[in-house]
C-alpha positions as a printed Julia matrix, in Angstrom:
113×3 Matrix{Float64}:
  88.33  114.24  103.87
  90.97  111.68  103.18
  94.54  112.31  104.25
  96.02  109.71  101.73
  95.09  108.41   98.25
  91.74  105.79   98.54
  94.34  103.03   97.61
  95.95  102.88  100.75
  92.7   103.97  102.79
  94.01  100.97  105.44
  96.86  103.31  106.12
  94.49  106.53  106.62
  94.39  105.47  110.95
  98.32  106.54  110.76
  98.48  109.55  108.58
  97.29  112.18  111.49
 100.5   110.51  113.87
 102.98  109.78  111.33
 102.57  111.15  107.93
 104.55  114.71  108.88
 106.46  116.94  106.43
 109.83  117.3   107.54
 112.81  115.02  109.27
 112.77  116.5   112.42
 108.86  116.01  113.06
 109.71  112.32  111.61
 112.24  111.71  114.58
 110.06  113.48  117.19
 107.52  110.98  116.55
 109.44  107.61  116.6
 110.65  109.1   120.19
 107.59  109.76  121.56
 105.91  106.92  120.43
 105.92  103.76  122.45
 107.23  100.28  121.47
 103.83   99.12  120.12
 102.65  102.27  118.58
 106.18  101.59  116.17
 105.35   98.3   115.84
 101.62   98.62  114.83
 102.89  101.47  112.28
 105.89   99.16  111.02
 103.17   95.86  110.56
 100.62   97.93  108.77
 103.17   99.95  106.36
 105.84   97.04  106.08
 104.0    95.13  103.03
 102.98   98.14  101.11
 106.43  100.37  101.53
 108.2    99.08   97.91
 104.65   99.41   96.26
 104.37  103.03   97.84
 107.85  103.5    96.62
 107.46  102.56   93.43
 104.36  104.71   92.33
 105.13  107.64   93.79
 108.68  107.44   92.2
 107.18  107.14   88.59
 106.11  111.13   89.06
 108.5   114.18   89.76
 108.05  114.96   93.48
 106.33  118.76   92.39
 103.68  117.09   90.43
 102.69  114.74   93.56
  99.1   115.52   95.22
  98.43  116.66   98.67
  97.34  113.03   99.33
 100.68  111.46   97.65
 102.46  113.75   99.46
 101.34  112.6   102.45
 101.87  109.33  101.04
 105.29  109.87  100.51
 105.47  111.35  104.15
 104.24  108.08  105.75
 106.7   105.73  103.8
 109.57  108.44  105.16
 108.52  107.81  108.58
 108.58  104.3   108.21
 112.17  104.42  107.58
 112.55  105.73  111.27
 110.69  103.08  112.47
 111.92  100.44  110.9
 115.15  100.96  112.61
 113.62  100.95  115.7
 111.78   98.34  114.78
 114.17   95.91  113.59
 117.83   96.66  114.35
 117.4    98.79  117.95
 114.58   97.07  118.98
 114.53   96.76  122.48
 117.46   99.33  122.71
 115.41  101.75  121.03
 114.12  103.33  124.71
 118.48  103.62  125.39
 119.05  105.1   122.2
 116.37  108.08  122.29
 117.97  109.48  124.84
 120.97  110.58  122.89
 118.78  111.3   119.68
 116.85  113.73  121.66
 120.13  115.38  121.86
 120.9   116.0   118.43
 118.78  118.41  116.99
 118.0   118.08  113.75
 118.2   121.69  111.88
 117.71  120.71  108.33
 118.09  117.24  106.42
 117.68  116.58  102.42
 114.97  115.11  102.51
 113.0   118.52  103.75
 114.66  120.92  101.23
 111.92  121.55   98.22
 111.87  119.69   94.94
């Protein structure tokens, strides 16, 4: 079983890590993960995150498949990363300290279509 649609099958190694349903999980992951787990995630997702974008905003997010969904998960996390990635960078290890402080209750993006 495939976690995201066969069209981005060279994205299926980061679904199980970073593909997760709600904002919290999201920021859990870019702290826990080191500097080149973010990186390999930001260099495979970077030149397919407008595409993703793009075709998954043609459809209302309730009509979405478990696999777009996912889909759509992914490209969210890559917005983490690709803070960390390229504005914290190196301060990224500095900064999770104090976003392991905030906890993160409830955020838009989670509430249901």
């Amino acid at each position: 079983m495939t976690l995201l649609p066969g069209t981005y099958a060279q994205l299926e190694p980061f679904a199980a890590e970073w593909a997760l349903p709600t904002t919290a999980e999201r920021a859990a992951a870019r702290s826990t993960s080191s500097a080149e787990q973010r990186q390999a995630f930001y260099d495979a997702v970077s030149p397919h995150a407008a595409v993703i974008l793009d075709e998954l905003d043609t459809r209302p997010l309730d009509a979405l498949t478990d696999q777009e969904k996912r889909l759509l998960d992914l490209v969210m996390a890559f917005g983490h990363v690709a803070l960390a990635v390229e504005i914290q960078g190196p301060d990224e290890a500095r900064h999770r300290v104090w976003r392991d402080r905030m906890i993160i209750t409830r955020a838009t993006a989670d509430m249901p279509a």
